[in-house]
PQR file of N, CA, C, O and H, with PARSE charges and radii, in Angstrom:
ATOM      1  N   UNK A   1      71.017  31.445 115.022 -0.4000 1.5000
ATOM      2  CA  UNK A   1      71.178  32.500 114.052 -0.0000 2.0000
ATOM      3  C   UNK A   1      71.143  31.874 112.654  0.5500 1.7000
ATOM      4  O   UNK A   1      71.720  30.842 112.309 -0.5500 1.4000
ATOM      5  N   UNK A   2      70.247  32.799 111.793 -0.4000 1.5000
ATOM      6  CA  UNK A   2      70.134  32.163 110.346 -0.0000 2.0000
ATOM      7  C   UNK A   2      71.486  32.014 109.628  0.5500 1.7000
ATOM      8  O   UNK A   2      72.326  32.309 110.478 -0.5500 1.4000
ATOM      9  H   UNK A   2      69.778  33.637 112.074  0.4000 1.0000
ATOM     10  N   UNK A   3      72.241  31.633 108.231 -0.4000 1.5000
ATOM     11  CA  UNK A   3      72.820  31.339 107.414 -0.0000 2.0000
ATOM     12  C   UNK A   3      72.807  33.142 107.257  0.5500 1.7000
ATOM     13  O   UNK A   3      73.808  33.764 107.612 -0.5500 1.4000
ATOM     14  H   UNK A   3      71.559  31.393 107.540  0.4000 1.0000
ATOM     15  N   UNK A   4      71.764  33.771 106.779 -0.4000 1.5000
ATOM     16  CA  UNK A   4      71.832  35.080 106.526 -0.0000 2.0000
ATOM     17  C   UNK A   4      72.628  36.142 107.417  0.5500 1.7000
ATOM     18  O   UNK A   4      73.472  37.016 107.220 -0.5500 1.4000
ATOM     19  H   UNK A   4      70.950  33.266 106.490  0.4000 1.0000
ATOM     20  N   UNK A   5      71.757  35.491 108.752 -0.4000 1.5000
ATOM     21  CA  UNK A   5      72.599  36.553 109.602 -0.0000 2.0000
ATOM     22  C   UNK A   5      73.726  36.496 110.277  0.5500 1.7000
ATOM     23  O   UNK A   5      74.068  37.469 110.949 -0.5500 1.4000
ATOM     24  H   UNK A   5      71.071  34.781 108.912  0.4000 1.0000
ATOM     25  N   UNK A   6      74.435  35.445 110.225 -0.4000 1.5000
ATOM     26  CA  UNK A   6      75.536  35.073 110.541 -0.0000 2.0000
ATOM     27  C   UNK A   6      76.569  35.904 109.224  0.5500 1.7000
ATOM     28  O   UNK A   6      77.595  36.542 109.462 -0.5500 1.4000
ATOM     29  H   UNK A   6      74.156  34.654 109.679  0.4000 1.0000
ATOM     30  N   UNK A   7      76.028  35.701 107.996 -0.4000 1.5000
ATOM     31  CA  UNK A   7      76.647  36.704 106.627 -0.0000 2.0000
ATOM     32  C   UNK A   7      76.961  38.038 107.015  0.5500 1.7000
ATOM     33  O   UNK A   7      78.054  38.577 106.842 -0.5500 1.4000
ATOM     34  H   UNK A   7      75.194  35.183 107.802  0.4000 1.0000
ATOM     35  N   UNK A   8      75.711  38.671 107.675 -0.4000 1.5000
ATOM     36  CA  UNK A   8      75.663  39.890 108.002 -0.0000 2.0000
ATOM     37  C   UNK A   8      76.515  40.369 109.276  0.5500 1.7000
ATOM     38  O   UNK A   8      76.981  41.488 109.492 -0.5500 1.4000
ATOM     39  H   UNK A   8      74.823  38.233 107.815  0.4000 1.0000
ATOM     40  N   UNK A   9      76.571  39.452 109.895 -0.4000 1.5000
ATOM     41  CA  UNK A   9      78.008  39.378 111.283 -0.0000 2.0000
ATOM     42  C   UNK A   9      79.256  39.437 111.012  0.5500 1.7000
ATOM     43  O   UNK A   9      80.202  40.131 111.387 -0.5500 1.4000
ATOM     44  H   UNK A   9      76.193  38.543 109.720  0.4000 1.0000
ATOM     45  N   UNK A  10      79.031  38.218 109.982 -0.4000 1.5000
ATOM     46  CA  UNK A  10      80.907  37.935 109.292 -0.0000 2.0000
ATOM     47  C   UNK A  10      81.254  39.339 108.442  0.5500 1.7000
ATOM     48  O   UNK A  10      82.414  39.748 108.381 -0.5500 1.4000
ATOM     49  H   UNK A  10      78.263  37.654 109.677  0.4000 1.0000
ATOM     50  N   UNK A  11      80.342  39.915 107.908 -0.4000 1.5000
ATOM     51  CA  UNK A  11      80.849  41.160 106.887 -0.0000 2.0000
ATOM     52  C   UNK A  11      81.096  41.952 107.724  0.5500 1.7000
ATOM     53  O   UNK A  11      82.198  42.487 107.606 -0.5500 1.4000
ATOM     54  H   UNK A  11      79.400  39.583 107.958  0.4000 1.0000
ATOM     55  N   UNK A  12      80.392  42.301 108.689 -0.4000 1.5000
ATOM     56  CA  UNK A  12      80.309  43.859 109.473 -0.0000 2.0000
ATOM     57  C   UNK A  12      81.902  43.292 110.653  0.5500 1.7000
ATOM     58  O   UNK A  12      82.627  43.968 111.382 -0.5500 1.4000
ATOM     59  H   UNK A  12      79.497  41.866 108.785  0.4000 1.0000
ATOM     60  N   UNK A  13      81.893  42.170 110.415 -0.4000 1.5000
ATOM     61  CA  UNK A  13      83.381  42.580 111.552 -0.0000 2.0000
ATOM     62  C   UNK A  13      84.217  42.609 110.297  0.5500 1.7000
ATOM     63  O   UNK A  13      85.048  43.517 110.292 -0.5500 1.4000
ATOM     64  H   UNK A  13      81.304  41.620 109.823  0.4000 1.0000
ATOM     65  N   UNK A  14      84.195  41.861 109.270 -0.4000 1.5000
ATOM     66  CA  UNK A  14      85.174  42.731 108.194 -0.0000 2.0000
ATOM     67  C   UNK A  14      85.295  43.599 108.020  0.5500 1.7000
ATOM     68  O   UNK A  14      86.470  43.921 107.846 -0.5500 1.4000
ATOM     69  H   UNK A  14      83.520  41.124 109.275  0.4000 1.0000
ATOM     70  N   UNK A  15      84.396  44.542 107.931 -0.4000 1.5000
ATOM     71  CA  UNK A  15      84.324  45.859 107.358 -0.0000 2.0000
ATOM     72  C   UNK A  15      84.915  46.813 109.212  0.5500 1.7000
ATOM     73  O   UNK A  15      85.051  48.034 109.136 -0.5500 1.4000
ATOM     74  H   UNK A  15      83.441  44.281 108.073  0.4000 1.0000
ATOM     75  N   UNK A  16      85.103  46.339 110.194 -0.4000 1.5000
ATOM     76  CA  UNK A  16      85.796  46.798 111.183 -0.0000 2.0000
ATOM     77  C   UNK A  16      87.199  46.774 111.303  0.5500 1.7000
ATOM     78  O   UNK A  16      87.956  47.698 111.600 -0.5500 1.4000
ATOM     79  H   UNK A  16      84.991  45.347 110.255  0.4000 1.0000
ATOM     80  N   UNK A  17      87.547  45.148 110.932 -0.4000 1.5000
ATOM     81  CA  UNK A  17      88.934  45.334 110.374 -0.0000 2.0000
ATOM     82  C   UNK A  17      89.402  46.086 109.818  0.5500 1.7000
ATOM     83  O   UNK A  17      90.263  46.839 110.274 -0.5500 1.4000
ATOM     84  H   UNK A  17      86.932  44.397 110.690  0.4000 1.0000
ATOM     85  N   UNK A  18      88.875  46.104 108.424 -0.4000 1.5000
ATOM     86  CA  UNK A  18      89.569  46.772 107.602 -0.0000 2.0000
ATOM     87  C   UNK A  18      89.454  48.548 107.851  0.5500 1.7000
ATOM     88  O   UNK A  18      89.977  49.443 107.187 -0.5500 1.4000
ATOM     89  H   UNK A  18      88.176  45.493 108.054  0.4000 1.0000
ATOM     90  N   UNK A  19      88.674  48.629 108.915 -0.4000 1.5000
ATOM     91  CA  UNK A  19      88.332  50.361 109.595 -0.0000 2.0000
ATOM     92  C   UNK A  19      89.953  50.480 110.343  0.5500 1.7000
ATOM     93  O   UNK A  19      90.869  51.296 110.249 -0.5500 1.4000
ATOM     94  H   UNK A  19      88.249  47.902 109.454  0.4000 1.0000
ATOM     95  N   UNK A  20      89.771  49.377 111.011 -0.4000 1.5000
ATOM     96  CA  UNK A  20      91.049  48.932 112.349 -0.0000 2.0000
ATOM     97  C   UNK A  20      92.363  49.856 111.610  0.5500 1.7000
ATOM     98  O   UNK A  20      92.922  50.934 111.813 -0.5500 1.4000
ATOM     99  H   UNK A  20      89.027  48.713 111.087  0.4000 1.0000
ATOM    100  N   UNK A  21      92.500  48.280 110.268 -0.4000 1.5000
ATOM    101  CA  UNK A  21      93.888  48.628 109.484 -0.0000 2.0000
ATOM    102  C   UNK A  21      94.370  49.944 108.830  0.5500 1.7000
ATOM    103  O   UNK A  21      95.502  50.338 108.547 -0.5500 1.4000
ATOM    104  H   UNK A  21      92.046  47.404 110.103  0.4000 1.0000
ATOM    105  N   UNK A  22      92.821  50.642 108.643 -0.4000 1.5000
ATOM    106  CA  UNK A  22      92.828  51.728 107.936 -0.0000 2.0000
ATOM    107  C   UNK A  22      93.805  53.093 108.867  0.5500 1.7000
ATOM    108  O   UNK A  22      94.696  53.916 108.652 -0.5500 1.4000
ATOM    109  H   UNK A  22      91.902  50.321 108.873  0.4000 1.0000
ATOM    110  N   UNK A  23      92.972  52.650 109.897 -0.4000 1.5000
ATOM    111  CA  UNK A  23      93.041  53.721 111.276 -0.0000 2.0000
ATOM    112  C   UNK A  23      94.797  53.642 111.577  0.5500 1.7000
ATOM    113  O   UNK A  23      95.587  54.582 111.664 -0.5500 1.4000
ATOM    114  H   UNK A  23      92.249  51.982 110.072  0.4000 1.0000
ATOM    115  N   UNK A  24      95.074  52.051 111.702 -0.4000 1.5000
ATOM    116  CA  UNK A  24      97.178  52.007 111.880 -0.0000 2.0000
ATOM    117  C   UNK A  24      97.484  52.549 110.840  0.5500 1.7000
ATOM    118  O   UNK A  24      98.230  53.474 111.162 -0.5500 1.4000
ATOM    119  H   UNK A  24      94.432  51.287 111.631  0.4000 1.0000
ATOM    120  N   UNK A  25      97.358  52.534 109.764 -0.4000 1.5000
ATOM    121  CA  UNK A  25      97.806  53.148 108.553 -0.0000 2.0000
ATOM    122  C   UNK A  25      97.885  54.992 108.591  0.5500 1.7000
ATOM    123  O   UNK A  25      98.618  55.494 107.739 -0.5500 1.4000
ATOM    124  H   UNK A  25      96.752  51.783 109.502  0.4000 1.0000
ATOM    125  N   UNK A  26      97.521  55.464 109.066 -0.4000 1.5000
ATOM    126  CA  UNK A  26      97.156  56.863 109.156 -0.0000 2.0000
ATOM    127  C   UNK A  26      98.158  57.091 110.324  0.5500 1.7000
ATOM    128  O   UNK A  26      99.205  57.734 110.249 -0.5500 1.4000
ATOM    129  H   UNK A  26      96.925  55.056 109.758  0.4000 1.0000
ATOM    130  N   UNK A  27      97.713  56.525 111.295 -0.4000 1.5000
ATOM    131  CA  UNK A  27      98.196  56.671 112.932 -0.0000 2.0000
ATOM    132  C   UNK A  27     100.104  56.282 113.126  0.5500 1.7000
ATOM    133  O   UNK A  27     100.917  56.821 113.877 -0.5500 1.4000
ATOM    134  H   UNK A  27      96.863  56.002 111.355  0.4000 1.0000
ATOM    135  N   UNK A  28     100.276  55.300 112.243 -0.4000 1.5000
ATOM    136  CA  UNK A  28     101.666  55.028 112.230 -0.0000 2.0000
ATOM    137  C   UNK A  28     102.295  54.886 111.020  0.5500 1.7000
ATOM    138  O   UNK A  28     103.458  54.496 111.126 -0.5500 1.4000
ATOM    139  H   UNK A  28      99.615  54.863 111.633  0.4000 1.0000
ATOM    140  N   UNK A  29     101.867  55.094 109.804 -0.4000 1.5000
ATOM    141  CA  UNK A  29     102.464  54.858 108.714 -0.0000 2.0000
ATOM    142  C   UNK A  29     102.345  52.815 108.181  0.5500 1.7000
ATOM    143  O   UNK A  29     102.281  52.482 106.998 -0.5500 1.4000
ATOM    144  H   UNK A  29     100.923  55.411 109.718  0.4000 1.0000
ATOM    145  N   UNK A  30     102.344  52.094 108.999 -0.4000 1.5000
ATOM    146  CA  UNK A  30     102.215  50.685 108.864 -0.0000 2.0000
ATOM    147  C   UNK A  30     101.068  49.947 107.898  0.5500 1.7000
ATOM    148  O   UNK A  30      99.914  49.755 108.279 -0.5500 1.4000
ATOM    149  H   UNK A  30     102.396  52.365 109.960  0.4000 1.0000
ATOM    150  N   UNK A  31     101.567  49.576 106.615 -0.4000 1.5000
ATOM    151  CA  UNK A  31     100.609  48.905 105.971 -0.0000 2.0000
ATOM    152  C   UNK A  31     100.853  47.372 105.444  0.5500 1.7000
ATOM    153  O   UNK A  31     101.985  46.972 105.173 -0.5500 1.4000
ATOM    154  H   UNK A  31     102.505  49.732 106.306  0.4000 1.0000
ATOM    155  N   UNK A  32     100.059  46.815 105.362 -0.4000 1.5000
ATOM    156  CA  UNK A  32     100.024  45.617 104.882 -0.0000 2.0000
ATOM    157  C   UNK A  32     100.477  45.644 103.844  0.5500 1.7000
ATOM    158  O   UNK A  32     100.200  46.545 103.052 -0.5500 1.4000
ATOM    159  H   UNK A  32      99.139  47.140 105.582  0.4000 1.0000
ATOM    160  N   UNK A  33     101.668  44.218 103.438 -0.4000 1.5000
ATOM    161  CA  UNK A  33     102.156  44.220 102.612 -0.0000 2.0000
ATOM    162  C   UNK A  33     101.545  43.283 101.478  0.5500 1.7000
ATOM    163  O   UNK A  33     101.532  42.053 101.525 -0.5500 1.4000
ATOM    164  H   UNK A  33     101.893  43.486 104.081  0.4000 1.0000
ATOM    165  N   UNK A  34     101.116  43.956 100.607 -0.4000 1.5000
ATOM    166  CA  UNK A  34     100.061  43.455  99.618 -0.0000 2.0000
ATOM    167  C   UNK A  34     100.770  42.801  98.545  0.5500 1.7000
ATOM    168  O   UNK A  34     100.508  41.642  98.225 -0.5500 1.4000
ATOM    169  H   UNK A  34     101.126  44.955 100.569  0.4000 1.0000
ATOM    170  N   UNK A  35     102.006  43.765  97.752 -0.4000 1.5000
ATOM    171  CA  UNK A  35     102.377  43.196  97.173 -0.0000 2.0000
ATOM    172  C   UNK A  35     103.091  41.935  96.925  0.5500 1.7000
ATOM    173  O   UNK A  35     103.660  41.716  95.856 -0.5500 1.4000
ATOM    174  H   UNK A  35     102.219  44.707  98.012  0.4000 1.0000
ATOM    175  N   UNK A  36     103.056  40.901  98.147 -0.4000 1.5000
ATOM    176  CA  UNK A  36     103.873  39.665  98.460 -0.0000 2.0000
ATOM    177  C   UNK A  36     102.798  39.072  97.864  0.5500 1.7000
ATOM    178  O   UNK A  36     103.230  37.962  97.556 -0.5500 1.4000
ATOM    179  H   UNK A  36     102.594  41.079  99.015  0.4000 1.0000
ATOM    180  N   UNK A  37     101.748  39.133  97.542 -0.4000 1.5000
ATOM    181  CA  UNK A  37     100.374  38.277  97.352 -0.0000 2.0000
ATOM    182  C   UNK A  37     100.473  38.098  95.661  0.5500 1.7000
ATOM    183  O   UNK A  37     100.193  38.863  94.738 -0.5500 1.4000
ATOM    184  H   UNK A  37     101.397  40.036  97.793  0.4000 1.0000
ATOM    185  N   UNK A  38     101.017  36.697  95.711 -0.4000 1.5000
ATOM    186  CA  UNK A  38     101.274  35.959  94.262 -0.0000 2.0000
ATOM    187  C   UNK A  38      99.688  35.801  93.677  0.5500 1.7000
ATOM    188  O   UNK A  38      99.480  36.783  92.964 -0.5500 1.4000
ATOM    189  H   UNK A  38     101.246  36.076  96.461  0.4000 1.0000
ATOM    190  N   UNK A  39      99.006  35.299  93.703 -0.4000 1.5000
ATOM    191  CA  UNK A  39      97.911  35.751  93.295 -0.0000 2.0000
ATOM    192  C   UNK A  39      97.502  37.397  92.364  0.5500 1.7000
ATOM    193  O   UNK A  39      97.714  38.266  93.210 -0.5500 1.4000
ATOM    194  H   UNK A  39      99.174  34.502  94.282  0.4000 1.0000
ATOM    195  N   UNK A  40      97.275  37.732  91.725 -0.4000 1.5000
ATOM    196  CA  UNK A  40      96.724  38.726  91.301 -0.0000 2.0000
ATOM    197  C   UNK A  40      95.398  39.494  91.213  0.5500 1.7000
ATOM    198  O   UNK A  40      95.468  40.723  91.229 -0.5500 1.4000
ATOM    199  H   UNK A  40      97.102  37.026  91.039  0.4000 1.0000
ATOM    200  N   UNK A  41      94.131  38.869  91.116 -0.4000 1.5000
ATOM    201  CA  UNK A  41      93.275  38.818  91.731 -0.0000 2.0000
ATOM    202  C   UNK A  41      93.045  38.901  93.027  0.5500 1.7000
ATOM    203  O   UNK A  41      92.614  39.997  93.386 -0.5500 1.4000
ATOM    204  H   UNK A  41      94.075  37.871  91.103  0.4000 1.0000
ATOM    205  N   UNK A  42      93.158  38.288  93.659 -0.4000 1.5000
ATOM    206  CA  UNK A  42      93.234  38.156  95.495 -0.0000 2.0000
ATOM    207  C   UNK A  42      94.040  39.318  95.730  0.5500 1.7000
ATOM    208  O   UNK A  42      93.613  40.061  96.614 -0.5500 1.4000
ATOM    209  H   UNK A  42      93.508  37.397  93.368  0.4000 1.0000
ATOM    210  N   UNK A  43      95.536  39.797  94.919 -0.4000 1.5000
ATOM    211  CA  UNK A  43      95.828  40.876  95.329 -0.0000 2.0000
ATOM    212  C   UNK A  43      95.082  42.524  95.040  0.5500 1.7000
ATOM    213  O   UNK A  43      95.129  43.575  95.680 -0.5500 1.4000
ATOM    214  H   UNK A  43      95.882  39.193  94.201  0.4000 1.0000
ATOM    215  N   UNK A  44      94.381  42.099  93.705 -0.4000 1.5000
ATOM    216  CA  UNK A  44      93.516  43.349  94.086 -0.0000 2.0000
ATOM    217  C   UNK A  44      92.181  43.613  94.625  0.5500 1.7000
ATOM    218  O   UNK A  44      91.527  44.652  94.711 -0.5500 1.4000
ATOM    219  H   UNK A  44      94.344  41.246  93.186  0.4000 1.0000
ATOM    220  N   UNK A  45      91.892  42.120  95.043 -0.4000 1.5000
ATOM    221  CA  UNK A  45      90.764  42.104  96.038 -0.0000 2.0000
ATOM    222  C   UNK A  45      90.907  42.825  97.361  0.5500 1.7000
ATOM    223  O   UNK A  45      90.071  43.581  97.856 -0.5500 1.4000
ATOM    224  H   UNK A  45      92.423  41.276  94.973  0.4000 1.0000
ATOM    225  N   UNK A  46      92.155  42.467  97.896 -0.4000 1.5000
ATOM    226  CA  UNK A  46      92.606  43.020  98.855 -0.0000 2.0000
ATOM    227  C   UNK A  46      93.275  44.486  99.198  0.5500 1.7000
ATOM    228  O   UNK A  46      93.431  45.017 100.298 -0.5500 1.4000
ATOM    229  H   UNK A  46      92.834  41.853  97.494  0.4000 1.0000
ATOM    230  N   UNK A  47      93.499  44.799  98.331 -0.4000 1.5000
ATOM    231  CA  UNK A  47      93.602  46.095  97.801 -0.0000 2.0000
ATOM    232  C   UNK A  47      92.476  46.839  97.639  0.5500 1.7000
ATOM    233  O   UNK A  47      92.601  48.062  97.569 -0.5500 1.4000
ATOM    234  H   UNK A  47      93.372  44.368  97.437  0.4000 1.0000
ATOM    235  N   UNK A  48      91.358  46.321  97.562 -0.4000 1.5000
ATOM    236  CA  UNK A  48      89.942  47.179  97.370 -0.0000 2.0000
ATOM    237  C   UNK A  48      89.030  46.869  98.717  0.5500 1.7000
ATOM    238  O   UNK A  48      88.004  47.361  99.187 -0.5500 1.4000
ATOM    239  H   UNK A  48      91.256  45.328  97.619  0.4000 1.0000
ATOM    240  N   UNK A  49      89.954  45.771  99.105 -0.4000 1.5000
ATOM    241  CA  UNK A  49      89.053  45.998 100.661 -0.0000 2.0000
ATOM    242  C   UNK A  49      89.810  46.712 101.799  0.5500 1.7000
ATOM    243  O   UNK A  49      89.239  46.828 102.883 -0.5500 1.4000
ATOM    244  H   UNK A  49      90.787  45.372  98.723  0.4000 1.0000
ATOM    245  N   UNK A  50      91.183  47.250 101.612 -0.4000 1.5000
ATOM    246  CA  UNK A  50      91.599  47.620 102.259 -0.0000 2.0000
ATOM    247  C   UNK A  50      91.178  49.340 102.213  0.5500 1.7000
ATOM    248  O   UNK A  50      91.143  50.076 103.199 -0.5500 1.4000
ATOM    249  H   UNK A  50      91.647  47.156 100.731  0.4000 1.0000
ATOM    250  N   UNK A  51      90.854  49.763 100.681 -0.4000 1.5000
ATOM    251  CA  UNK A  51      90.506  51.119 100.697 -0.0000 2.0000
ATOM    252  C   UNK A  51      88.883  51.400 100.703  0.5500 1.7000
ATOM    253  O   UNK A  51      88.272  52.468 100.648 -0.5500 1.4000
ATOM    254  H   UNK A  51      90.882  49.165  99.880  0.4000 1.0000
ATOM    255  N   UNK A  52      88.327  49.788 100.806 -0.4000 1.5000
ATOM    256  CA  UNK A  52      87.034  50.409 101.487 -0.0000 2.0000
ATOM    257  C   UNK A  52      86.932  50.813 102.988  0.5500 1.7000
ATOM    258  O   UNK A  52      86.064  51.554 103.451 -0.5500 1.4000
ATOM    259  H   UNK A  52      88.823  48.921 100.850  0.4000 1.0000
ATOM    260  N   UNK A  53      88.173  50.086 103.840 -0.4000 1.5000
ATOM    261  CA  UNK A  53      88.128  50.643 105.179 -0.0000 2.0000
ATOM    262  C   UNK A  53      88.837  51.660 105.268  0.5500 1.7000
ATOM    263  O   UNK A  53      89.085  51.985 106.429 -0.5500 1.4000
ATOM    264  H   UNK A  53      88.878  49.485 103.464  0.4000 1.0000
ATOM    265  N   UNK A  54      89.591  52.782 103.872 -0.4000 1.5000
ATOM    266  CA  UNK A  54      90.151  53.698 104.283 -0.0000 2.0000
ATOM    267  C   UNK A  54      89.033  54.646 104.350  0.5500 1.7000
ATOM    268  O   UNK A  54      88.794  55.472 105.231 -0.5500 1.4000
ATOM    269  H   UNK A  54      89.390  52.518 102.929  0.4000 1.0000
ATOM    270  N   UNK A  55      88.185  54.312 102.935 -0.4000 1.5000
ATOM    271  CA  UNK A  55      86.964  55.331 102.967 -0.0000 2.0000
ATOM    272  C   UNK A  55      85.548  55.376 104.151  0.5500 1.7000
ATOM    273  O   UNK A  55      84.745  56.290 104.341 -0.5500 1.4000
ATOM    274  H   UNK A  55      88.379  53.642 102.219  0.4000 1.0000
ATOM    275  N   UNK A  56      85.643  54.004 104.811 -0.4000 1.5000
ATOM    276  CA  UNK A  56      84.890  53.713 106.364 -0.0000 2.0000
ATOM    277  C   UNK A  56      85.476  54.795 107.238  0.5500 1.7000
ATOM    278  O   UNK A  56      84.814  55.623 107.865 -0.5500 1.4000
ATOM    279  H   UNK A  56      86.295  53.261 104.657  0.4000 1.0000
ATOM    280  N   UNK A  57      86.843  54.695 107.210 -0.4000 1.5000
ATOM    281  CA  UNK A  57      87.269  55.340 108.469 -0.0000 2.0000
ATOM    282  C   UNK A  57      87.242  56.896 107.865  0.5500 1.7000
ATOM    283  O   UNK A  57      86.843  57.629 108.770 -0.5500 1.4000
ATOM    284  H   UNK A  57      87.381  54.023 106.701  0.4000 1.0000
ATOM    285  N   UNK A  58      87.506  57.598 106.745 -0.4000 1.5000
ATOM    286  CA  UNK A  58      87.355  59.096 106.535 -0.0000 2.0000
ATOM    287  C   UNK A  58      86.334  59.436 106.963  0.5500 1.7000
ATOM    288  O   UNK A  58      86.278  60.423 107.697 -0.5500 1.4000
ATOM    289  H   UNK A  58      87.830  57.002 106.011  0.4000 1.0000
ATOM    290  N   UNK A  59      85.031  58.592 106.569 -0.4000 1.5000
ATOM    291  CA  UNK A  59      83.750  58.943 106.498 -0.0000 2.0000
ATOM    292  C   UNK A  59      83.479  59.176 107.952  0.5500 1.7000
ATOM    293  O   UNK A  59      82.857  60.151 108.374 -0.5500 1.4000
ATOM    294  H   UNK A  59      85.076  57.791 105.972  0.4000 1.0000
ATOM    295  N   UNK A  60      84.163  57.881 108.955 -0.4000 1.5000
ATOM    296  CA  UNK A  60      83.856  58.362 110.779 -0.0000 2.0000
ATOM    297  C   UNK A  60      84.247  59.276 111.752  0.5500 1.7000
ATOM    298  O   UNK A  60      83.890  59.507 112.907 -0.5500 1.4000
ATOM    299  H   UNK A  60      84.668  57.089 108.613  0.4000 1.0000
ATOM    300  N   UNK A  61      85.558  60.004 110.539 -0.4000 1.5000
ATOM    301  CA  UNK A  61      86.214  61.003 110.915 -0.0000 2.0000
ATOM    302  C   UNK A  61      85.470  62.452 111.171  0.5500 1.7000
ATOM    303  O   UNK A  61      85.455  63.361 112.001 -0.5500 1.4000
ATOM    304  H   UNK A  61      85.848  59.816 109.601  0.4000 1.0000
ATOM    305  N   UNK A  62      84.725  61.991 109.634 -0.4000 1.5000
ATOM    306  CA  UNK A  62      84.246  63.593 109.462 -0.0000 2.0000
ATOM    307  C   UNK A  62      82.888  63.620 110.129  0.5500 1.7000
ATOM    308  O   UNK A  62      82.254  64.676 110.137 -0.5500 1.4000
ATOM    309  H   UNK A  62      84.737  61.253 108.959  0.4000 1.0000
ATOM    310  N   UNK A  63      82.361  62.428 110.737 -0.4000 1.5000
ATOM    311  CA  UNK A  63      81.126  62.522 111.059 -0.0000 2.0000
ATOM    312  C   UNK A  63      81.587  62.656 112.618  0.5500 1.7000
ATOM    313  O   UNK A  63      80.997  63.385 113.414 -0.5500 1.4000
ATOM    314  H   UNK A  63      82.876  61.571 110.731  0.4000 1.0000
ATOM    315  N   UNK A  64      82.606  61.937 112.915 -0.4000 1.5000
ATOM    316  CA  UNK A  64      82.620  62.777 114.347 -0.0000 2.0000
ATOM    317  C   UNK A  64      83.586  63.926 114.730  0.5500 1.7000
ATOM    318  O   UNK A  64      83.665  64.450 115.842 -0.5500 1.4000
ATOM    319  H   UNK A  64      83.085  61.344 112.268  0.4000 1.0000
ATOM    320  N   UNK A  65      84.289  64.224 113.653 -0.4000 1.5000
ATOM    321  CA  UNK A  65      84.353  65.783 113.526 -0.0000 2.0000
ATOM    322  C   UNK A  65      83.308  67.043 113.365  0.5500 1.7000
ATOM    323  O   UNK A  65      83.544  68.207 113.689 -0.5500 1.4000
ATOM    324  H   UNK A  65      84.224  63.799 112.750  0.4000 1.0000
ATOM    325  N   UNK A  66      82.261  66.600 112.865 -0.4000 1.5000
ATOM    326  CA  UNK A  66      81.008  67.455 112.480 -0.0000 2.0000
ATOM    327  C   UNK A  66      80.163  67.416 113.482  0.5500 1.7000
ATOM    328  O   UNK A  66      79.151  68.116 113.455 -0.5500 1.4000
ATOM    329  H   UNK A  66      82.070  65.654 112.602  0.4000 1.0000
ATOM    330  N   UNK A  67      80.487  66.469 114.678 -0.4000 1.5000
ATOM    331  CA  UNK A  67      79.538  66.419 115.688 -0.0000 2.0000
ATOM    332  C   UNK A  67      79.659  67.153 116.867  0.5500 1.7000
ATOM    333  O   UNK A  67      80.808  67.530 117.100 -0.5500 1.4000
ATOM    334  H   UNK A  67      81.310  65.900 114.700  0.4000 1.0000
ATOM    335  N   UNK A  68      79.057  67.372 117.436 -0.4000 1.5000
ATOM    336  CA  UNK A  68      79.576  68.667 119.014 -0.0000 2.0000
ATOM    337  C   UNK A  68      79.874  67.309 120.267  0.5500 1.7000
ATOM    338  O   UNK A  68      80.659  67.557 121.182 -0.5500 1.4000
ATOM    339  H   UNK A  68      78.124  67.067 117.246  0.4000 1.0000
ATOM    340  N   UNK A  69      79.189  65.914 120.200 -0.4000 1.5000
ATOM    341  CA  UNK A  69      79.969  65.296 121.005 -0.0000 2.0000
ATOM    342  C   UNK A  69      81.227  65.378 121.085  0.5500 1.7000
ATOM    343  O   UNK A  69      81.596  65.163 122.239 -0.5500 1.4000
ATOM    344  H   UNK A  69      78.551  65.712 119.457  0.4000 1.0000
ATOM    345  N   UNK A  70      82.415  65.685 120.077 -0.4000 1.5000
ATOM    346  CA  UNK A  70      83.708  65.791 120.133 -0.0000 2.0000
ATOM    347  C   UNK A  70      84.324  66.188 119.990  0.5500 1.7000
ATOM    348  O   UNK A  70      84.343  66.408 118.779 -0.5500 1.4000
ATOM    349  H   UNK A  70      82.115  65.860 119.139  0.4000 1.0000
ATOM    350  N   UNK A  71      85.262  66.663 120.527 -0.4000 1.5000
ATOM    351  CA  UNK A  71      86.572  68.108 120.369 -0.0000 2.0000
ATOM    352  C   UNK A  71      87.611  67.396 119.875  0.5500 1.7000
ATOM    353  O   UNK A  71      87.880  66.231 120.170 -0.5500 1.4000
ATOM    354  H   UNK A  71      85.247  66.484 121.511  0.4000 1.0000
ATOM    355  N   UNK A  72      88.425  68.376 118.822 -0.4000 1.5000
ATOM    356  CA  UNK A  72      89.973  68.185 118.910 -0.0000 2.0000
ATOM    357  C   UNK A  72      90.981  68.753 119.868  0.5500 1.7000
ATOM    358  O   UNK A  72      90.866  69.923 120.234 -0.5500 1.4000
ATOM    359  H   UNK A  72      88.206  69.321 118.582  0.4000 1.0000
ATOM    360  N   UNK A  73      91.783  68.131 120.217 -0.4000 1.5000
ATOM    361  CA  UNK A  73      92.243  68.021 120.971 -0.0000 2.0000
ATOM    362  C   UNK A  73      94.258  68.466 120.481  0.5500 1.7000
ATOM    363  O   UNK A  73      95.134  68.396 121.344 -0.5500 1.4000
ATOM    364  H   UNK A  73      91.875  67.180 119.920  0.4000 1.0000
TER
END
């Protein structure tokens, strides 16, 4: 596997994680505790990757809410 696509592996399971964390966050109230992160930068890095997997996971919500494969229940 190229340098490239190994990039493209390492991001897309990031971007699952942060779907993962998004999904406990909703499901149990449980979030990562960000603000321990002495850093400032890094803490709002992490902070913006955590609400790109909140907006991953809305977006899979409504798409498989909008779909007839799936009922609520």
């Amino acid at each position: 596997m190229t340098v490239f696509g190994k990039a493209v592996h390492f991001s897309f399971d990031l971007l699952l994680v942060s779907a993962c964390l998004a999904g406990i966050k909703r499901n149990t109230g449980l979030t990562p505790k960000v603000d321990t992160i002495e850093n400032t930068s890094l803490r709002e890095y992490t902070r913006k990757y955590l609400n790109l997997g909140e907006s991953i996971y809305d977006y899979s919500v409504a798409t498989c809410g909008s779909s007839s494969y799936f009922v609520r229940k």
